[in-house]
C-alpha positions as CSV (number, residue, x, y, z in Angstrom):
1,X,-57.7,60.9,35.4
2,X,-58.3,62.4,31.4
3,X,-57.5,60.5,29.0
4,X,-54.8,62.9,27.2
5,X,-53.1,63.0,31.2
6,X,-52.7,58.8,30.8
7,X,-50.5,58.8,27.8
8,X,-46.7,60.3,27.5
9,X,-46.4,63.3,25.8
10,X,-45.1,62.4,22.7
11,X,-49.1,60.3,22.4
12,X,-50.8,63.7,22.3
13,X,-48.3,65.3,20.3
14,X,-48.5,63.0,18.0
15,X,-52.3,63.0,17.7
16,X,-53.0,59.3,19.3
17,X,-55.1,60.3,21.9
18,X,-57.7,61.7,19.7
19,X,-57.5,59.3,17.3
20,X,-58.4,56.6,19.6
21,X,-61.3,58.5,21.0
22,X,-62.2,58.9,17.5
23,X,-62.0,55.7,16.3
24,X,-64.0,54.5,19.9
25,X,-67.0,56.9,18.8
26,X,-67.1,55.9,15.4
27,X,-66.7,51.8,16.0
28,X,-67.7,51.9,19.6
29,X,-64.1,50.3,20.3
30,X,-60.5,51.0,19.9
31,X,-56.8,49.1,21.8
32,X,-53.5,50.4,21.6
33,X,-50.3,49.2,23.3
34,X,-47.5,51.7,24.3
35,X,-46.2,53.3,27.4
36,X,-48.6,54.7,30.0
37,X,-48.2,57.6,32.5
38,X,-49.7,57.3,36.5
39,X,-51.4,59.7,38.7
40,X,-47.4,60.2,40.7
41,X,-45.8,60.8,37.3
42,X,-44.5,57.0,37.2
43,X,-44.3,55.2,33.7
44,X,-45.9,52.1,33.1
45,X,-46.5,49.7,29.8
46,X,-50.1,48.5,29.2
47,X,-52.8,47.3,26.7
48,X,-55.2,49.8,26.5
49,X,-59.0,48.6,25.6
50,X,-61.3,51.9,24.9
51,X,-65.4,51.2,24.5
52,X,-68.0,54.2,24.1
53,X,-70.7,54.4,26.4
54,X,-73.9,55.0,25.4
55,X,-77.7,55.8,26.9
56,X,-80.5,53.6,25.7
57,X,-81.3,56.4,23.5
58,X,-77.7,56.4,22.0
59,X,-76.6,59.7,23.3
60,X,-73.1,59.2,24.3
61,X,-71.8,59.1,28.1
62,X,-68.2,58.9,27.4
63,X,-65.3,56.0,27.6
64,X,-64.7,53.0,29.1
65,X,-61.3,52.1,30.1
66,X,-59.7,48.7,30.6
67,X,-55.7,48.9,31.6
68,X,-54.1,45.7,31.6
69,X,-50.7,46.2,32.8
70,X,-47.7,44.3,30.4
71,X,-44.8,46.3,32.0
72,X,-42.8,42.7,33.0
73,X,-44.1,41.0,29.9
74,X,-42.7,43.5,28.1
75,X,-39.4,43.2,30.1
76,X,-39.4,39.5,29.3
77,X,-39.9,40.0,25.8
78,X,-37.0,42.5,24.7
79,X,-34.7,40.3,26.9
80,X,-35.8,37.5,25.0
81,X,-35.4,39.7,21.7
82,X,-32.0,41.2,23.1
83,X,-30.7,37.6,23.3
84,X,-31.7,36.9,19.6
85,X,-30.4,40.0,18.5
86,X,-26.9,39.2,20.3
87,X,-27.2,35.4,19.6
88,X,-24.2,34.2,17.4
89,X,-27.2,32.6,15.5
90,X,-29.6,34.8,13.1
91,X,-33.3,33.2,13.3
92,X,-35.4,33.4,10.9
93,X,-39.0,32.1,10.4
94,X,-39.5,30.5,7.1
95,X,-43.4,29.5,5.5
96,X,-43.6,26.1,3.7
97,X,-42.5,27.2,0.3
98,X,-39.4,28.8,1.7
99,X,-40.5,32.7,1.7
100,X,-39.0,33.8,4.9
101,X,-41.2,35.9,7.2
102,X,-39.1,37.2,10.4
103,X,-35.7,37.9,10.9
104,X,-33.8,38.5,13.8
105,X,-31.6,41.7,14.2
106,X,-28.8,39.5,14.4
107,X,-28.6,39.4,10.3
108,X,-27.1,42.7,10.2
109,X,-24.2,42.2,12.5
110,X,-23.8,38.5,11.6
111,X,-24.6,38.4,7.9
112,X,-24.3,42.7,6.7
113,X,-28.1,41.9,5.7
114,X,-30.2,44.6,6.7
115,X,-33.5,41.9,8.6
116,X,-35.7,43.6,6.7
117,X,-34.5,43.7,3.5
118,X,-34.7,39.3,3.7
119,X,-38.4,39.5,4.9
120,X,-40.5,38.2,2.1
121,X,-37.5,36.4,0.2
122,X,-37.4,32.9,-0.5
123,X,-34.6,31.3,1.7
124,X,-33.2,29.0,-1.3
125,X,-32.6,32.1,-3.5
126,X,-29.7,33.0,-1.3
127,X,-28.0,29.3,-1.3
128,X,-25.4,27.8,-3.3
129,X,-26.4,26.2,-6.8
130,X,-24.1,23.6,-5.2
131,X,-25.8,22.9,-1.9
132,X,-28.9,23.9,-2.5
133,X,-30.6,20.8,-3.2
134,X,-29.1,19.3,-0.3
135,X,-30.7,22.1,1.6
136,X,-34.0,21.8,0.0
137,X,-34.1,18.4,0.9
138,X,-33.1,19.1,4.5
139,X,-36.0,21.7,5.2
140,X,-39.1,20.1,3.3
141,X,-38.4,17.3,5.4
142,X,-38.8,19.3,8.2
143,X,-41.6,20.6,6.8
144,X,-43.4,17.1,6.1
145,X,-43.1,15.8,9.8
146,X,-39.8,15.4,10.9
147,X,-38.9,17.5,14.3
148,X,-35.5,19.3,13.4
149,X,-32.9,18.3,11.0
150,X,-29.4,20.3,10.2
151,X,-27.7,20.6,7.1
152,X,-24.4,22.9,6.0
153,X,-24.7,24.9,2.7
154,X,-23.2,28.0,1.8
155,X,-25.3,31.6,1.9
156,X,-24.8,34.4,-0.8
157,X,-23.5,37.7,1.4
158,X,-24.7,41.2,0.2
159,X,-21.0,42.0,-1.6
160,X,-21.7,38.6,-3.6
161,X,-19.3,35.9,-1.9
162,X,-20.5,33.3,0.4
163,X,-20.7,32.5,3.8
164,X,-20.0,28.8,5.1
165,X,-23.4,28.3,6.8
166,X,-25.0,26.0,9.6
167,X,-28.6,25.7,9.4
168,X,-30.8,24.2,11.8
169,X,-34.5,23.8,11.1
170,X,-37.5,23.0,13.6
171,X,-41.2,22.9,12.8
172,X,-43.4,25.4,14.2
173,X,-46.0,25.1,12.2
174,X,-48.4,24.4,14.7
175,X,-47.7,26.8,17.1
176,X,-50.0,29.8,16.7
177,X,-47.0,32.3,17.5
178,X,-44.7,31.3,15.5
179,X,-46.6,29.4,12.2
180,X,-43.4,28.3,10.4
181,X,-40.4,26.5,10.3
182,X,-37.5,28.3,12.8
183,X,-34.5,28.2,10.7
184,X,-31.6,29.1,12.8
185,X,-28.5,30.2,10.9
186,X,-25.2,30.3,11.8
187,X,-21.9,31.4,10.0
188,X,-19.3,28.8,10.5
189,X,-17.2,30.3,7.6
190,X,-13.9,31.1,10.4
191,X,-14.7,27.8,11.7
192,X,-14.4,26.2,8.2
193,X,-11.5,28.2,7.3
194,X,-9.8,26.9,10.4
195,X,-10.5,23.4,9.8
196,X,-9.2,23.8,6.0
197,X,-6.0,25.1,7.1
198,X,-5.6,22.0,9.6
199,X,-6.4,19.7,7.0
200,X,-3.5,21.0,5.0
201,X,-1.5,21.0,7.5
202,X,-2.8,17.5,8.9
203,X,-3.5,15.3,5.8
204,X,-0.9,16.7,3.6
205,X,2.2,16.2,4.9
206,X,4.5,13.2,4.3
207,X,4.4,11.7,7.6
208,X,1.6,9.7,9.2
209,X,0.2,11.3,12.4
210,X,-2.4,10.5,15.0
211,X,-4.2,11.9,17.7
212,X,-4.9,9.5,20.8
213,X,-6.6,10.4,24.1
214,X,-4.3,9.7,26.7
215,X,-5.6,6.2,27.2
216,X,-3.3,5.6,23.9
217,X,-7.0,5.3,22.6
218,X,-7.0,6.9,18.2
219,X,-9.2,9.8,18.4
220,X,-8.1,10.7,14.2
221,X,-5.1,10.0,12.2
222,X,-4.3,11.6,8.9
223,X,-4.1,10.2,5.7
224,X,-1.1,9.2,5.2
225,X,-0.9,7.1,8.0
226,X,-4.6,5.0,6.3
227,X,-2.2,5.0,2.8
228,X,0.5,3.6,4.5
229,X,-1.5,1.3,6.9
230,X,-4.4,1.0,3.8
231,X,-6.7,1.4,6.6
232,X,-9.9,3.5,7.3
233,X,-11.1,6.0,9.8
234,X,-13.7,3.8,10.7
235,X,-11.3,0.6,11.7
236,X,-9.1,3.1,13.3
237,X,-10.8,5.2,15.6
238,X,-11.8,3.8,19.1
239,X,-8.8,1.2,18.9
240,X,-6.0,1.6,20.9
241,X,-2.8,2.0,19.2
242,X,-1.2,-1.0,20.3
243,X,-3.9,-2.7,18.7
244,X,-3.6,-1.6,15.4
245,X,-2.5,-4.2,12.5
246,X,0.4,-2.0,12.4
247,X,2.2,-4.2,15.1
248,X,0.6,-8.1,14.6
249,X,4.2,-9.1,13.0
250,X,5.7,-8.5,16.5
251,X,4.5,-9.2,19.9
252,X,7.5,-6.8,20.9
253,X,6.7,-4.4,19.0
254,X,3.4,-4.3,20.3
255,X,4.9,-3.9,23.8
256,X,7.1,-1.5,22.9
257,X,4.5,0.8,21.6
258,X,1.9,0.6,24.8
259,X,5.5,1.5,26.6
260,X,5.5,4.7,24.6
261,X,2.5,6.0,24.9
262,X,2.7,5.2,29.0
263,X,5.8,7.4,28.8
264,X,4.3,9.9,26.5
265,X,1.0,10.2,28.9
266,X,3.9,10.4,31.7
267,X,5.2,13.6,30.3
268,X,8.1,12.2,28.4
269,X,8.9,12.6,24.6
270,X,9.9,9.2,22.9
271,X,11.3,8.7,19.9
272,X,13.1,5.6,18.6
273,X,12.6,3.4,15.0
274,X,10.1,0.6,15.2
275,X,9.6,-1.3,12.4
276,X,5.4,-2.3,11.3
277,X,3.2,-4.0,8.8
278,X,2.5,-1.3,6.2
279,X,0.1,-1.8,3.2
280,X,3.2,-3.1,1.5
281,X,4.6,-5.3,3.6
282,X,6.9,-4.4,7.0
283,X,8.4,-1.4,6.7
284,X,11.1,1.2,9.4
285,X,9.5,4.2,10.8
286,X,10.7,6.8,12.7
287,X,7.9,6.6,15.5
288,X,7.3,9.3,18.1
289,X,4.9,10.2,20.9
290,X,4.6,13.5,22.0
291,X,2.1,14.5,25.2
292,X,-0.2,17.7,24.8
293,X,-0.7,19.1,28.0
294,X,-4.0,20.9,29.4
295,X,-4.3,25.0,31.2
296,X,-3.6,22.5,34.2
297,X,-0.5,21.2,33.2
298,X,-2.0,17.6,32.7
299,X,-1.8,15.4,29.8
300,X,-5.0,15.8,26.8
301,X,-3.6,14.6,24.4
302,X,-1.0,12.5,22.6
303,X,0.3,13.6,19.2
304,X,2.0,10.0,17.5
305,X,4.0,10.5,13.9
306,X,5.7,8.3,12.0
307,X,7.9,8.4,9.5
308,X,8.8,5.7,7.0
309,X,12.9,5.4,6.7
310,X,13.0,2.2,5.2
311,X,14.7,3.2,1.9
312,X,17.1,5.8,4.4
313,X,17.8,2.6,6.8
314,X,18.7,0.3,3.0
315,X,20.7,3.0,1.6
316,X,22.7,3.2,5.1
317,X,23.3,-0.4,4.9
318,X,24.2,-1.1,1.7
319,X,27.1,1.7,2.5
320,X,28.2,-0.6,5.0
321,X,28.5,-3.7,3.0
322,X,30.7,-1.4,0.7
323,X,32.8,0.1,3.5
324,X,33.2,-3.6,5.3
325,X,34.4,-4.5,1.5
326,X,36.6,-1.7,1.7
327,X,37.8,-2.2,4.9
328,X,38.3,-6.0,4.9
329,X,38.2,-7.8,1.6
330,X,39.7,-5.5,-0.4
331,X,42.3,-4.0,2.2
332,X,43.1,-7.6,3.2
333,X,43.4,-8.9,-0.9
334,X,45.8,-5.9,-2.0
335,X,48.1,-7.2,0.9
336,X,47.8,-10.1,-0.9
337,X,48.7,-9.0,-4.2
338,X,51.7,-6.9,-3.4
339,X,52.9,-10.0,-1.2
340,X,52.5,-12.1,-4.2
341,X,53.5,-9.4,-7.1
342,X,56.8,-8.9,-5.5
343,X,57.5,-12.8,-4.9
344,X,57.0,-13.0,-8.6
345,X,59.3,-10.7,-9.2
346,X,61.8,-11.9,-7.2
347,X,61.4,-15.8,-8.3
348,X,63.9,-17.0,-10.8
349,X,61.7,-20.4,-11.4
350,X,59.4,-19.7,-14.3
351,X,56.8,-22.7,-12.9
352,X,56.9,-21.6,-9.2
353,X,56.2,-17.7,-10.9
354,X,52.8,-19.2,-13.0
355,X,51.8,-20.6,-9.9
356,X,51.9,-16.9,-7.9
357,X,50.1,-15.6,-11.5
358,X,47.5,-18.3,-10.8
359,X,46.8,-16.9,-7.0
360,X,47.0,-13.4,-8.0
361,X,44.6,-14.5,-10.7
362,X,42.5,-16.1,-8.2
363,X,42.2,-13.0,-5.7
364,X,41.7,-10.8,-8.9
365,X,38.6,-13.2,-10.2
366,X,37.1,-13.1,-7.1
367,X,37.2,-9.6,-6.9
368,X,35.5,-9.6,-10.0
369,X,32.6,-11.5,-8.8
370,X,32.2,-8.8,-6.1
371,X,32.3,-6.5,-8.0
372,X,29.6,-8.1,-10.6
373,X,27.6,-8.7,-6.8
374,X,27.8,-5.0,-5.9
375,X,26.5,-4.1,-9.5
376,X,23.4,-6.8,-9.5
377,X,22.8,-5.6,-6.1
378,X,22.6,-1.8,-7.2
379,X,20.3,-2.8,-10.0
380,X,18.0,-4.3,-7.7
381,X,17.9,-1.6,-5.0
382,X,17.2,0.9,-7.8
383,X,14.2,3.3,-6.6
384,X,12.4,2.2,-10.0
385,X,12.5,-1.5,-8.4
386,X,10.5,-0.5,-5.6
387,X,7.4,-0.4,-8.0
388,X,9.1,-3.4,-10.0
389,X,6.5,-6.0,-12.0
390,X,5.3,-8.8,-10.4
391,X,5.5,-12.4,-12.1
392,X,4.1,-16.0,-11.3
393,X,5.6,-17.5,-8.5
394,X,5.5,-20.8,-10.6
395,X,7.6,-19.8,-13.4
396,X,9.6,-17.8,-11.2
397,X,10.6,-20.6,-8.8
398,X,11.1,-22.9,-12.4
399,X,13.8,-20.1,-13.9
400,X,16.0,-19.6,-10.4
401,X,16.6,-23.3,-10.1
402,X,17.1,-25.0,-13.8
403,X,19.6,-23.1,-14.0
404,X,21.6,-24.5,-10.8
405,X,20.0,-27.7,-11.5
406,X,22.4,-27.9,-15.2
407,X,25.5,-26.7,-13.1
408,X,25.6,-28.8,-10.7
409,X,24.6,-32.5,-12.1
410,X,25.4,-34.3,-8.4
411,X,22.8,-32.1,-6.7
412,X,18.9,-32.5,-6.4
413,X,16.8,-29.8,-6.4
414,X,13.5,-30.3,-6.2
415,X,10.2,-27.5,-6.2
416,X,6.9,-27.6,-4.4
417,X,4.1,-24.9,-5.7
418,X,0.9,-24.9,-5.0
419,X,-1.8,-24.4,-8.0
420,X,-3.3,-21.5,-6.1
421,X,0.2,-19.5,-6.5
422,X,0.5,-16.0,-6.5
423,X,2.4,-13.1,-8.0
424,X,5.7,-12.1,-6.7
425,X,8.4,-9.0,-6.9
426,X,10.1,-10.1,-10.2
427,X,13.4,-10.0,-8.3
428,X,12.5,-12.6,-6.0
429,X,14.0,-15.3,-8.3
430,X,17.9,-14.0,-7.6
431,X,17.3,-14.4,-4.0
432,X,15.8,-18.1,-4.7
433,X,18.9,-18.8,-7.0
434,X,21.3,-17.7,-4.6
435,X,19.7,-19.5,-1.8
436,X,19.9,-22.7,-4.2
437,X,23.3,-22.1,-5.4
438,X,24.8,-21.6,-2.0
439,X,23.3,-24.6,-0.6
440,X,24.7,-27.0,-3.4
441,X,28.0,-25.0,-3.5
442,X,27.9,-26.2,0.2
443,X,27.9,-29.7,-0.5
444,X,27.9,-30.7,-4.3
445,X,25.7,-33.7,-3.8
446,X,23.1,-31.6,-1.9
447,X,18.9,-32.2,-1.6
448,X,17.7,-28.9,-1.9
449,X,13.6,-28.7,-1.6
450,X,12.4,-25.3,-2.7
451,X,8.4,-25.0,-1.8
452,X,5.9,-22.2,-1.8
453,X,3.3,-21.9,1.5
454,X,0.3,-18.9,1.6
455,X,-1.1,-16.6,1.1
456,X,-2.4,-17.1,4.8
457,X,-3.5,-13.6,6.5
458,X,-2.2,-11.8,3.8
459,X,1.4,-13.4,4.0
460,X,2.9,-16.2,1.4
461,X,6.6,-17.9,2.6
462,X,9.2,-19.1,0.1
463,X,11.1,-21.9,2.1
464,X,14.1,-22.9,0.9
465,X,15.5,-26.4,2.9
466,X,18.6,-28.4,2.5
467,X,20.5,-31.1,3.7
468,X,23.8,-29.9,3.8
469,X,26.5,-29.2,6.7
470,X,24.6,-26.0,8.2
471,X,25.0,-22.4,7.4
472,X,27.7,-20.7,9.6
473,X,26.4,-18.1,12.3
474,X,28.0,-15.4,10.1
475,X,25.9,-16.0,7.1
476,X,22.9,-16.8,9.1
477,X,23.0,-13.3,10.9
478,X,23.6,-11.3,7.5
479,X,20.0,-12.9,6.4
480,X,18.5,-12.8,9.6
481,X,19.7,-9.4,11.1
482,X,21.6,-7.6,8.6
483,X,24.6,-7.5,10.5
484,X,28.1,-6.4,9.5
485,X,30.2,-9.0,8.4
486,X,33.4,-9.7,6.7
487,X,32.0,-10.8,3.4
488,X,34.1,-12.9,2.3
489,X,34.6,-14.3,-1.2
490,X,31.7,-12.2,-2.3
491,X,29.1,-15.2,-0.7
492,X,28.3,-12.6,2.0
493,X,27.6,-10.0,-0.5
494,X,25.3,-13.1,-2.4
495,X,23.1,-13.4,1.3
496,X,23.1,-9.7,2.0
497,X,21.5,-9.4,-1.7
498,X,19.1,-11.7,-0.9
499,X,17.7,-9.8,2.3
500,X,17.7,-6.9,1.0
501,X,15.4,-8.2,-2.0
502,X,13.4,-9.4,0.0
503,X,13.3,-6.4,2.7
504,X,12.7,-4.5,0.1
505,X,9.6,-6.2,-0.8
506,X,8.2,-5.7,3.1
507,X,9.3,-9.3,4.3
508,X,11.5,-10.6,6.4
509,X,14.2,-13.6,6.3
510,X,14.2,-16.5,8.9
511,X,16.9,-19.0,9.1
512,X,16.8,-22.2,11.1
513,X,20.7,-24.4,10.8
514,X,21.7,-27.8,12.4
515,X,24.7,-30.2,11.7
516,X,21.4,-32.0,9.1
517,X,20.8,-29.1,7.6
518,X,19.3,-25.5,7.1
519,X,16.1,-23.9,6.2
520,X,15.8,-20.5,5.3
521,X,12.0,-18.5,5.3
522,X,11.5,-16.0,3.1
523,X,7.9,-14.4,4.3
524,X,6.6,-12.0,1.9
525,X,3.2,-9.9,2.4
526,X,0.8,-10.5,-1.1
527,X,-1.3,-7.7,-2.6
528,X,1.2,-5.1,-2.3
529,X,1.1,-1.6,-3.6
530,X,4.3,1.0,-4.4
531,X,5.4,2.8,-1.4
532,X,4.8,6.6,-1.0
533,X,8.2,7.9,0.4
534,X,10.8,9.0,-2.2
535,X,12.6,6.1,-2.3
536,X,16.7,6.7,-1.7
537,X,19.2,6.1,-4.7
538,X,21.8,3.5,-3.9
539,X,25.6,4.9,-4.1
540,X,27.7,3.0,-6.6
């Protein structure tokens, strides 16, 4: 078979066939690697090695011909550069100083570069002035020994913006086909722009949220939840809910919680207020756990939020104190009055009509001291006493009781701080005084200890114990509970302040009353910080 009948057409067109003869003559060698035609017409893909034959006295013979048939190499390689070409990854192979040498076709329809256009370019001209060290950094250590290492920068794109970019880099420097560093490059720009958006929608809302696996298990929460729990991601993640420091106030409302999220994985929404240990003390949250269900109708995922109410939930109970006062006090009093306004009128006796001036004097004072109660309790719920000062706990405890102590001459009062006191909400001193003053109003001759206990696990108590006749259920549950009672004689209105000041600091009010005596706990969390909600302006 000739040698023009062995190549395609387009060969001897093109003048191939008698250039390698040529060149064979002349060097007494010559290769080429191309498509190949058979004796039946078939096509085939070779190497081609040509050598001149020669007699001893160097007249020429003709050509040797050695065929080495490459047709499923061949095949192997274009699949193998079809699937770089279609990757979602351009590769590129880079030399030590960061000139880059190949690039795949996949530039063009990943990046708008045309490949060759970026063959002899240094990489690091194309990268962010912002990123770009940290790139450098990434591929000379790849280039000094280490295996592979990844690194994110951004890449300049032909109509000058930039591409968010992943680049992975592996050493090849020691393999004779490739002799560089393999710098895979991928554009993650939809992918970033994706994770921006969830972010903002994630970390920037005013509610905390959570992500758990179905085991109740935090996969990520945002960051309003590690403000409000001052957390971090780290402490968080891995740590089941229920086990957060959230709930170690309450064993119930520990339990209560793993309930949810059994309900939640069960299919069910849940939604109901639970009350935890914020970064500023306990604080009432609108909790709820809603499942995330799977192609398969099973449960992925559990999306927790939480919302803190706690100035909502004061506001809503300080309009109940007014409306009981309303509805009881006041209601009940102007009965009063017009009972005892008419029987002055009607009295001819001018002493038995002083002494119906002195009751309706009586009710009238005592609705002034409510009144002054409502007002000192407004001042105190203001939002701008939500971020009030702190002040020593030892002076603070010294100016609530001197005062009681020069009223009442029959009574003892007596103060126990510790010298490694603490600094406490400014308005914790009116709930001490009132404390003090009820007790000895109670019995005038009255032993009132007044001691300070803490900080112990970031908690300090204020106990407040006397020896007097016991506090009524009534009062005790309007400290305890905040429960709606007829408060009477403004005292009620003198214990509700008292829990709400200290509520309002993130503790909580204990009281424990026999026949001997009653002792009242006011716990209080140390190292606080202002809350984040908008705090809710009391109604006068």
């Amino acid at each position: 078979m000739s040698v023009a009948a062995f190549h395609p057409e387009s060969d001897r067109a093109s003048g191939l066939t008698d250039r390698l003869l040529q060149q064979t003559r002349i060097a007494g060698e010559a290769s080429h690697e191309g498509w190949r035609v058979r004796a039946d017409g078939s096509r085939f893909y070779a190497d081609v090695r040509y050598a001149s034959l020669e007699s001893e006295d160097g007249a020429s013979r003709g050509y040797a011909k050695v065929v080495h048939d490459m047709t499923e190499q061949r095949r192997q390689r274009r699949r193998t550069e079809r699937f770089v070409e279609e990757s979602e990854d351009v590769v590129t192979i880079v030399d030590p100083d960061g000139t880059v040498t190949y690039v795949s076709g996949s530039a063009e329809r990943v990046f708008d570069y045309d490949p060759d256009a970026l063959v002899g370019e240094n990489l690091f001209d194309y990268v962010h002035p912002d990123g770009r060290e940290r790139a450098m950094e990434t591929f000379f250590a790849c280039v000094e020994g280490a295996e592979s290492a990844t690194a994110e920068c951004r890449l300049r794109s032909p109509d000058g913006g930039w591409f968010n970019v992943e680049g992975r880099c592996r050493n090849m420097l020691d393999d004779d086909a490739i002799d560089g560093v393999l710098v895979y490059l991928r554009n993650v720009t939809a992918r970033k722009q994706r994770a921006r958006r969830f972010e903002g929608i994630f970390n920037r809302t005013f509610q905390a949220t959570g992500l758990l696996r179905p085991d109740g298990t935090v996969l990520e929460v945002n960051d309003t939840a590690l403000e409000f729990g001052a957390g971090d991601r780290e402490s968080v993640a891995g740590e089941h809910i229920a086990d957060l420091a959230w709930w170690d106030h309450s064993d119930a409302e520990r339990e209560t919680v793993r309930d949810a999220v059994t309900r939640a994985v069960a299919g069910e929404f849940v939604r109901y207020e639970a009350e935890v240990r914020g970064a500023d003390g306990l604080a009432t949250i609108d909790f709820s756990a809603k499942p995330v269900h799977d192609e398969d109708g099973n449960v992925s995922l559990l999306i927790v939020e939480g919302r803190d109410i706690t100035a909502q939930q004061r506001q809503r109970r300080h309009l109940q104190v007014l409306q009981r006062v309303m509805r009881h006090n006041i209601r009940n009093d102007l009965m009063k009055l017009r009972a005892w306004t008419q029987a002055m009128c009607e009295e001819p006796d001018a002493e038995r009509r002083a002494e119906h001036l002195e009751t309706v004097e009586e009710i009238l004072d005592k609705w002034e001291g409510m009144s002054e109660r409502m007002r000192e309790m407004r001042r105190i719920l203001r939002p701008a006493n939500s971020r009030e000062t702190t002040t020593a706990t030892d002076s603070l405890i010294a100016d609530a009781v001197d005062p009681v102590r020069e009223a009442h001459d029959d009574a003892t009062v007596l103060t126990e701080v510790p010298d490694d006191w603490i600094r406490a909400p400014a308005t914790l001193g009116k709930a001490v005084a009132e404390l003090v003053r009820n007790a000895v109003e109670a019995r005038g001759d009255a032993t009132v200890e007044v001691a300070l206990t803490g900080p112990t696990d970031g908690w300090a108590e204020v106990v407040v114990r006397d020896d007097g006749p016991g506090m009524p259920e009534m009062e005790a549950d309007v400290l305890e509970n905040g429960e709606e009672t007829p408060l009477n004689h403004g005292q009620g209105l003198g214990l509700w302040m008292v829990r709400m000041i200290v509520t309002q600091a993130g503790g909580e009010v204990s009281v424990e009353s026999t026949a001997d005596g009653t002792t009242v706990r006011l716990r209080l969390p140390t190292d606080r910080r202002p809350r984040t909600t908008t705090p809710v302006e009391p109604t006068e």
